[in-house]
C-alpha positions in Angstrom: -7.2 -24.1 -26.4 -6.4 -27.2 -24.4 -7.1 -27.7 -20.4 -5.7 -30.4 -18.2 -9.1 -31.6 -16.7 -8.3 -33.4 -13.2 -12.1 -34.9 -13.9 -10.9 -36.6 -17.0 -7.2 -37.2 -16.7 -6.9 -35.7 -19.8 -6.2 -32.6 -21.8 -9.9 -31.7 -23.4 -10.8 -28.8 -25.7 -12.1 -26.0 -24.2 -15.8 -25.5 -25.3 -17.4 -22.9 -22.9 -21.1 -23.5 -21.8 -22.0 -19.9 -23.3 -20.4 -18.8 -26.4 -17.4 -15.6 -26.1 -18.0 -16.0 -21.8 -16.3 -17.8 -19.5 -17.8 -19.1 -15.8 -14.6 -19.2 -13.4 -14.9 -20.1 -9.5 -11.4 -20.5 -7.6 -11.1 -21.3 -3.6 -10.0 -18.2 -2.0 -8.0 -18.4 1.5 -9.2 -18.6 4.8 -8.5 -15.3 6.4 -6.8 -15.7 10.0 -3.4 -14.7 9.2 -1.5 -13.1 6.5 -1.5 -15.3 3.3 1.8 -17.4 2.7 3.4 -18.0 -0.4 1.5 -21.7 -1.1 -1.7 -19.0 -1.0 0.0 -17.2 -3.7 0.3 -19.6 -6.0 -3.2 -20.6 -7.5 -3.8 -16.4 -7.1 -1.2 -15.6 -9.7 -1.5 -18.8 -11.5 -5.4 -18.6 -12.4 -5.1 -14.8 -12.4 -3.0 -15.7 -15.4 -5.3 -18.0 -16.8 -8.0 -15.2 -16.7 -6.3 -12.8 -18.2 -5.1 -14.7 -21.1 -9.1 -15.5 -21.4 -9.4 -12.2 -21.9 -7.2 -11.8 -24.3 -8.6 -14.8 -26.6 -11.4 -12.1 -26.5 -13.5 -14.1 -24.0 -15.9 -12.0 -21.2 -14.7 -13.8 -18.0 -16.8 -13.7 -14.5 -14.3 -14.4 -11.7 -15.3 -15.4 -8.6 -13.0 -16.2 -5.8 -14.5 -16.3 -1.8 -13.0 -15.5 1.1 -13.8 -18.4 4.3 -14.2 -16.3 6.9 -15.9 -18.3 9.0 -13.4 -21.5 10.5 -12.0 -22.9 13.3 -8.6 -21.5 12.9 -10.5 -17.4 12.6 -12.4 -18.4 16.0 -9.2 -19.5 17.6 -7.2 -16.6 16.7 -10.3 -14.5 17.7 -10.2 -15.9 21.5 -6.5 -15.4 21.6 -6.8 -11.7 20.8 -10.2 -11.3 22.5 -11.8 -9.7 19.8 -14.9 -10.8 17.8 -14.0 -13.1 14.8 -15.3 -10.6 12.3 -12.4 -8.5 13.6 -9.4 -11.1 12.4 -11.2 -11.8 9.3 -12.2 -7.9 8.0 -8.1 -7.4 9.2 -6.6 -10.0 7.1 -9.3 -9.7 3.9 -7.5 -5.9 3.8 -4.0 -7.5 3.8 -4.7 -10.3 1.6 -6.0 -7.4 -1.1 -2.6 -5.6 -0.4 -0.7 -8.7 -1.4 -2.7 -9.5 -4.3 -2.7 -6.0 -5.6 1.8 -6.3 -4.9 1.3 -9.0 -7.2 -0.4 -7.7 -9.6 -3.1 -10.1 -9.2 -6.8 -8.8 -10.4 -9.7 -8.4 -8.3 -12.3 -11.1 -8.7 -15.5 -10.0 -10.3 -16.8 -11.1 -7.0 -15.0 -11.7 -3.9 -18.3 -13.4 -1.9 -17.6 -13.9 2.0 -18.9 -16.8 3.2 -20.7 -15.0 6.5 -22.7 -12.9 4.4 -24.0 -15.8 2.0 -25.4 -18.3 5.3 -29.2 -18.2 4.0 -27.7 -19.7 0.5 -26.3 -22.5 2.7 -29.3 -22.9 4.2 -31.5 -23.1 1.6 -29.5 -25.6 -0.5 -29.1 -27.8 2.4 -32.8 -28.0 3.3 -33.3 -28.9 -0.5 -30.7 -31.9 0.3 -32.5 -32.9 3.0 -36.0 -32.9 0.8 -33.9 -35.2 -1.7 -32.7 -37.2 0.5 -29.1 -36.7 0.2 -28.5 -35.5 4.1 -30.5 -36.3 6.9 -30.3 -34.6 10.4 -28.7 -36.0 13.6 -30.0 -35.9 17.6 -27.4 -32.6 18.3 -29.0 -30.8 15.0 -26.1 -31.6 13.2 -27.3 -31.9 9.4 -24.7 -34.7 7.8 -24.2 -35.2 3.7 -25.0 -38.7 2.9 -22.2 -39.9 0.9 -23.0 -43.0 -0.6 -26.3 -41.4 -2.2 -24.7 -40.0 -4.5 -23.3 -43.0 -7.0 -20.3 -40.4 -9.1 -19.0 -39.8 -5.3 -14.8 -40.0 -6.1 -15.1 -39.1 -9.4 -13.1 -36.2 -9.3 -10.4 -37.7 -7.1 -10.4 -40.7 -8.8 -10.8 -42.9 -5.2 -13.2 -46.0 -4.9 -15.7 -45.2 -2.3 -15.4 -48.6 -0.5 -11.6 -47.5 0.0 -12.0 -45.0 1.8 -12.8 -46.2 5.3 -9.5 -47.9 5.7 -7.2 -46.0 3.4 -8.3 -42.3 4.2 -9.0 -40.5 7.6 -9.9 -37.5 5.2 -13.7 -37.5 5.7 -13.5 -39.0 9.4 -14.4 -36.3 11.7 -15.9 -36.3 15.1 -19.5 -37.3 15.7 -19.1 -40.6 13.7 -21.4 -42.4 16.5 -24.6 -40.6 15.4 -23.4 -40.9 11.6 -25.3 -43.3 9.3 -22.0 -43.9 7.7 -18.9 -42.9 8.5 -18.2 -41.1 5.4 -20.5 -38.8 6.0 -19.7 -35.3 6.1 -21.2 -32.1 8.1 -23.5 -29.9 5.9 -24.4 -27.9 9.1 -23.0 -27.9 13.2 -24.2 -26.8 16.8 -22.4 -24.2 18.2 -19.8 -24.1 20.8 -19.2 -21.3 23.7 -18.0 -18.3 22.5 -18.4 -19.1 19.1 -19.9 -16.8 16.1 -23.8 -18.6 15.4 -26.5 -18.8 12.8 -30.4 -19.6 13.8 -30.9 -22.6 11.4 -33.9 -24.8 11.5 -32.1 -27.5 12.9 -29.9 -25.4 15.5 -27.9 -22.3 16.1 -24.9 -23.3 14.4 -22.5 -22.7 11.3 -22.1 -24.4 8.1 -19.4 -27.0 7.5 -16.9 -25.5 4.9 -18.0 -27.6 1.9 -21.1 -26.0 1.6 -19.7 -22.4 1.0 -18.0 -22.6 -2.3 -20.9 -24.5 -3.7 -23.5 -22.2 -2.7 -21.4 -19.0 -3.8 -20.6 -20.7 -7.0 -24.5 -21.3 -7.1 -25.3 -17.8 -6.7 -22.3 -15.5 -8.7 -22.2 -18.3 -12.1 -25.3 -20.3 -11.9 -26.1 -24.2 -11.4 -23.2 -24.8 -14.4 -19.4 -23.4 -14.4 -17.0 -23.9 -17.2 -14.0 -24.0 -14.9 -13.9 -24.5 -10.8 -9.9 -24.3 -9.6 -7.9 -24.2 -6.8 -4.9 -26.3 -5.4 -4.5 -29.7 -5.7 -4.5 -30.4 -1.9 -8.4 -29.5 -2.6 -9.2 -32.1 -4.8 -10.3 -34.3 -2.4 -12.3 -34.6 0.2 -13.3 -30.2 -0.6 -13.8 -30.4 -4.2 -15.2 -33.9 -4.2 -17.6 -33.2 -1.7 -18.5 -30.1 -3.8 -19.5 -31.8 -6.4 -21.8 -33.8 -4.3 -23.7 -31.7 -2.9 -24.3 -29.5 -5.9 -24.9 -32.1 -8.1 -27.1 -33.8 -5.8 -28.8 -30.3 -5.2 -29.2 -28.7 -8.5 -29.4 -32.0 -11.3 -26.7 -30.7 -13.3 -22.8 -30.9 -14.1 -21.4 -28.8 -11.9 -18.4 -27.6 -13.1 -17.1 -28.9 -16.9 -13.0 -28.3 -16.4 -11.0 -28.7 -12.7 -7.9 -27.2 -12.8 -5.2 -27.6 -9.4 -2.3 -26.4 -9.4 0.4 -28.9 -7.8 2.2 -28.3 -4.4 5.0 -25.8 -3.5 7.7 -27.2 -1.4 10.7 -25.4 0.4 14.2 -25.8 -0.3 13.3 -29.5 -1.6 11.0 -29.8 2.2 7.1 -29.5 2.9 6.7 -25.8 4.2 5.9 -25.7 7.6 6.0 -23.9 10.7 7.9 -26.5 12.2 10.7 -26.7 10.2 10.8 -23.0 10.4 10.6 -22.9 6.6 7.2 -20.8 6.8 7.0 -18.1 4.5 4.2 -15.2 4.0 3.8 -13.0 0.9 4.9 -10.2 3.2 8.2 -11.8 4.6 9.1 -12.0 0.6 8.1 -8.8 -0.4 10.5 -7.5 2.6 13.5 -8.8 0.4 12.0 -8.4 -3.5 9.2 -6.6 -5.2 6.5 -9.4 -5.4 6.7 -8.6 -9.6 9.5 -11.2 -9.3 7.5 -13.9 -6.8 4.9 -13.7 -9.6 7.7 -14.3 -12.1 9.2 -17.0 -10.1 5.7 -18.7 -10.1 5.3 -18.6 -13.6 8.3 -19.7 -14.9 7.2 -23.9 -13.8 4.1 -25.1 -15.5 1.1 -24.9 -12.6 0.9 -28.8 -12.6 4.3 -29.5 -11.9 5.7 -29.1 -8.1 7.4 -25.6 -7.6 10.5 -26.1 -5.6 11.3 -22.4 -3.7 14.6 -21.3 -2.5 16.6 -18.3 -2.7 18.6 -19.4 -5.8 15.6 -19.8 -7.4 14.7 -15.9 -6.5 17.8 -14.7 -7.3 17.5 -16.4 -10.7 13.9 -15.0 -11.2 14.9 -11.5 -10.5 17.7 -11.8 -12.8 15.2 -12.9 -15.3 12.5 -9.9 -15.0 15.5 -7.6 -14.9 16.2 -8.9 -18.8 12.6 -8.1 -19.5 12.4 -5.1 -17.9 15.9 -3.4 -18.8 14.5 -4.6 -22.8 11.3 -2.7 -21.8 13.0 0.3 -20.6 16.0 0.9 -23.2 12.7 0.8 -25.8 11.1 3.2 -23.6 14.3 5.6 -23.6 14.7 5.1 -27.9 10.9 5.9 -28.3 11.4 9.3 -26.4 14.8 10.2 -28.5 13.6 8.7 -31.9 12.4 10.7 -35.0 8.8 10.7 -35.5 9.1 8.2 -39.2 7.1 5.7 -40.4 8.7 1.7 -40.5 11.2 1.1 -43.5 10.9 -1.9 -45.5 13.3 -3.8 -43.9 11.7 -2.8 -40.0 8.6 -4.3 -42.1 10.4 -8.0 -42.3 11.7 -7.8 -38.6 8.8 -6.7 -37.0 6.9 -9.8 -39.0 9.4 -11.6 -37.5 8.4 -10.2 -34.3 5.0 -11.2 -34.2 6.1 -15.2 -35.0 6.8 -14.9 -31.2 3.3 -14.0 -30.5 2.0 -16.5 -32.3 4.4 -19.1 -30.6 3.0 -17.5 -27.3 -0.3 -18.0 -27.6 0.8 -21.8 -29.0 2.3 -22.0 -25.5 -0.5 -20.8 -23.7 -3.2 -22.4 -25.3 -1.6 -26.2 -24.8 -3.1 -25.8 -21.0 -1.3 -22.9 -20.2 2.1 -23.3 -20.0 3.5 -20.5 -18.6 6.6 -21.8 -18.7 7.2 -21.8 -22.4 5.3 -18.6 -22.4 8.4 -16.9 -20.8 10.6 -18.6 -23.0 9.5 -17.5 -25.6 9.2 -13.7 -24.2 12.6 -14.3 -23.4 13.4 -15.1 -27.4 11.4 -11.8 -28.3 13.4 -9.8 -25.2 16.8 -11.1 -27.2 15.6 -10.3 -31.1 14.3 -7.0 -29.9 17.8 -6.1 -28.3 19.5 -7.5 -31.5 17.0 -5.9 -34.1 16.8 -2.2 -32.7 18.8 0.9 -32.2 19.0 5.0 -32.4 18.3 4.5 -35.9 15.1 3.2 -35.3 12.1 4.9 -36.0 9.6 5.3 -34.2 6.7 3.0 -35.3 9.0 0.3 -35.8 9.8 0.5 -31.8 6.6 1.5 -30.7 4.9 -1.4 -32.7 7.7 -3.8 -30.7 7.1 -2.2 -27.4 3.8 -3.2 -28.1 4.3 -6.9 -28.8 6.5 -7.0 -25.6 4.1 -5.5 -23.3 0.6 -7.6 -24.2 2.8 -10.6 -23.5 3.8 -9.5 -20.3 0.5 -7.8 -19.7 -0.7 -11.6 -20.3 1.5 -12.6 -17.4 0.4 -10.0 -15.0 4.2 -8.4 -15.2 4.3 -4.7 -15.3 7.2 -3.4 -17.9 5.9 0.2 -17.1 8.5 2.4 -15.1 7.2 2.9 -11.1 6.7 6.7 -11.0 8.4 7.3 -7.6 5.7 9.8 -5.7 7.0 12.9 -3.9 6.8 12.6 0.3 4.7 15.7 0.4 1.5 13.7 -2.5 2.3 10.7 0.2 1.5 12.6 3.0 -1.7 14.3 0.9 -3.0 11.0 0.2 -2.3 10.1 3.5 -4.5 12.7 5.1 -7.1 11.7 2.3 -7.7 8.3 3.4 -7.3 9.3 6.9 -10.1 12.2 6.0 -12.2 9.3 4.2 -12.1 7.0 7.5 -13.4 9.5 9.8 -16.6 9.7 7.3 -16.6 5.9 7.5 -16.4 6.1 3.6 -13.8 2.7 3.8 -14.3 2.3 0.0 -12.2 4.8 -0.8 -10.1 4.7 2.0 -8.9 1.2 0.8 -8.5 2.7 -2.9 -5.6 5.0 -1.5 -4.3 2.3 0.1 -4.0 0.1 -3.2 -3.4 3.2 -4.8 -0.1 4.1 -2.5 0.9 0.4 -2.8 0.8 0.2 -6.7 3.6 3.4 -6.6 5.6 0.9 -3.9 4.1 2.9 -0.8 3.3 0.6 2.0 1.3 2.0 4.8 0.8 0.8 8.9 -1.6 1.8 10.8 -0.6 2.1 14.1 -1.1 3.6 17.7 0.7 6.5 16.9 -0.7 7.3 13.1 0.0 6.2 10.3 3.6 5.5 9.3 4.9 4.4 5.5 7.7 3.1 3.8 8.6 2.5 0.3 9.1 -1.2 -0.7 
């Protein structure tokens, strides 16, 4: 198995630090606002990567955080008049109701960053005792950047370039910087804002610090792969590296994988151009099995262009797949209970030649892209190559073969077993029962268990209300 290392600039072997396990950390969102469709693309791209892990046979520990602790949370906190741990617990319970329409697994761990501020604290007092950051007048506690020497290895940029050519690192307080490359480890805090006590002031840590300190605590000082999107490589990632190299003596992470942009009808998305689009404004218009597909059928490095044509297209595709899946379904119930004849023998070796060319696919840095293909070569021989004669090992054995691919891909070939209003409103009353004993757990497993059958549920002033997507 080959990775695309952003490190290196080159496709490397994988060799995992501990044999048959794999070490995964991948930048979650910051939670102010429902997630948008750029958010959804390292989720089900790196969800994919994991579960095709798995299926090499390797024990994967998945961590992906959720920031929420930032500017943006304390702004749309104000605005409301709430407390920012209100905006944040709000939008962690939609973003898990988008990843779970998506099929996307939960991480091992999903760390929050508020809950993990003594980490940050510790590792940047033991920066300070190496001299890598150094605290200013206000009890602002800065990185210094040009201690550590590998500083742009990652992003490939030459240190002395960065003054003039990027604005990246230059943020305010530059007069009481030593450099002004430096970065903030740790900040005062302003009116109305959420604080820590910290040995320099009451304050919060700078964003960096998080995803190092998480990945510190859920993997250890060494991770085979750290991911994300490639608008992270620099200055997040980069400055990641810093301070946990700086802080523990070790690689930090061995692979760094991004996954490239996601445009708009051919146009940056932005609110501006009114191209914006969330998870839920797409899920409105198609089940979010076909946004997954859509995502998957580009190669994660290469620049996804997304437009309705392109939906359309994608839907048409997972309807091939899935009509193949269900007209296999419908001839396993109706077939005679008989073992393979010889010639259902030679197909179905035939069959598995598309595995193999899968996991060929899958293994030259994941290329999802020729992964569908070929799913799309075993969705045709399987139509050609099977009928009411069929028995029933011989279709069973293919149904197989179809669904670990698509299992691979997170794409669910099973039927959706429609639920009857009367189990909704049961389920309903459940959660509403579990709320009331503050047992949120499992109130939030109905919830994902309602959505999974295409249930969506809204809490509102005057009860809960549902809808099937």
């Amino acid at each position: 198995m080959r990775i695309y290392n952003t490190l290196t600039k080159t496709k490397q072997e994988f060799v995992p630090i501990e044999e048959g396990k794999v070490r995964m950390y991948v930048c979650g969102p910051t939670v102010y606002n429902l997630i948008h469709i750029g958010n959804a693309r390292p989720m089900i791209v790196f969800d994919t990567v994991r579960r095709y892990m798995e299926h090499k046979g390797y024990e994967v520990n998945y961590v992906s955080n959720f920031t929420d602790v930032d500017d943006k949370i304390i702004k749309a906190a104000i605005e409301e008049g709430v407390d920012a741990s209100v905006i944040s617990r709000r939008y962690i319970a939609e973003c898990k109701k988008d990843m779970a329409a998506m099929n996307v697994k939960p991480a091992t761990t999903h760390p929050l960053a508020t809950q993990e501020i003594d980490g940050m604290i510790d590792m940047i007092k033991t920066l300070i005792d190496k001299g890598h950051a150094y605290v200013a007048a206000d009890g602002t506690v800065y990185y210094r950047t040009r201690s550590f020497k590998d500083y742009g290895k990652l992003s490939h940029k030459n240190i002395d370039d960065l003054r003039g050519g990027n604005r990246s690192l230059l943020v305010s307080g530059e007069d009481q910087k030593e450099d002004p490359l430096d970065f903030v480890l740790w900040k005062p805090k302003k009116d109305g804002e959420p604080y820590w006590e910290s040995p320099w002031c009451n304050g919060r840590p700078g964003w960096h610090i998080e995803c190092s300190v998480m990945s510190k605590k859920y993997l250890g000082d060494e991770i085979d792969i750290h991911a994300g999107g490639e608008d992270l490589i620099f200055p997040h990632h980069e400055n990641e590296i810093a301070q946990s190299e700086a802080c523990n003596g070790k690689i930090f992470a061995r692979y760094w994988m991004h996954n490239a942009f996601l445009n708009i009808d051919n146009k940056k998305m932005s609110k501006s151009l009114g191209n914006f689009f969330t998870v839920r404004d797409i899920s409105e218009k198609y089940d979010l099995q076909v946004l997954r597909f859509f995502m998957l059928s580009a190669h994660y490095r290469s620049p996804l262009n997304f437009s309705a044509e392109l939906m359309e297209a994608a839907k048409n595709g997972l309807e091939r797949i899935l009509t193949c899946a269900q007209n296999l379904q419908y001839r396993l119930e109706h077939a005679a209970n008989s073992h393979m004849t010889e010639e259902e023998g030679r197909l179905y070796e035939q069959a598995i030649t598309y595995v193999n060319r899968f996991d060929e696919a899958m293994d030259d840095d994941f290329n999802t892209a020729d992964a569908i293909s070929v799913i799309f070569e075993l969705v045709k021989f399987i139509n050609s190559n099977t009928g009411e004669e069929s028995s029933k090992a011989y279709l069973q054995n293919l149904y197989e073969e179809l669904k670990m691919l698509t299992d691979i891909c997170g794409l669910i070939i099973e039927p959706k077993q429609e639920l009857l209003d009367a189990d909704i409103e049961k389920l309903i009353q459940e959660r509403q029962d579990a709320r009331k004993q503050k047992n949120f757990a499992r109130a939030d497993e109905i919830r994902n268990q309602l959505l999974e059958k295409g249930i969506v549920l809204e809490d509102t002033r005057e009860g809960v209300k549902w809808k099937r997507a």
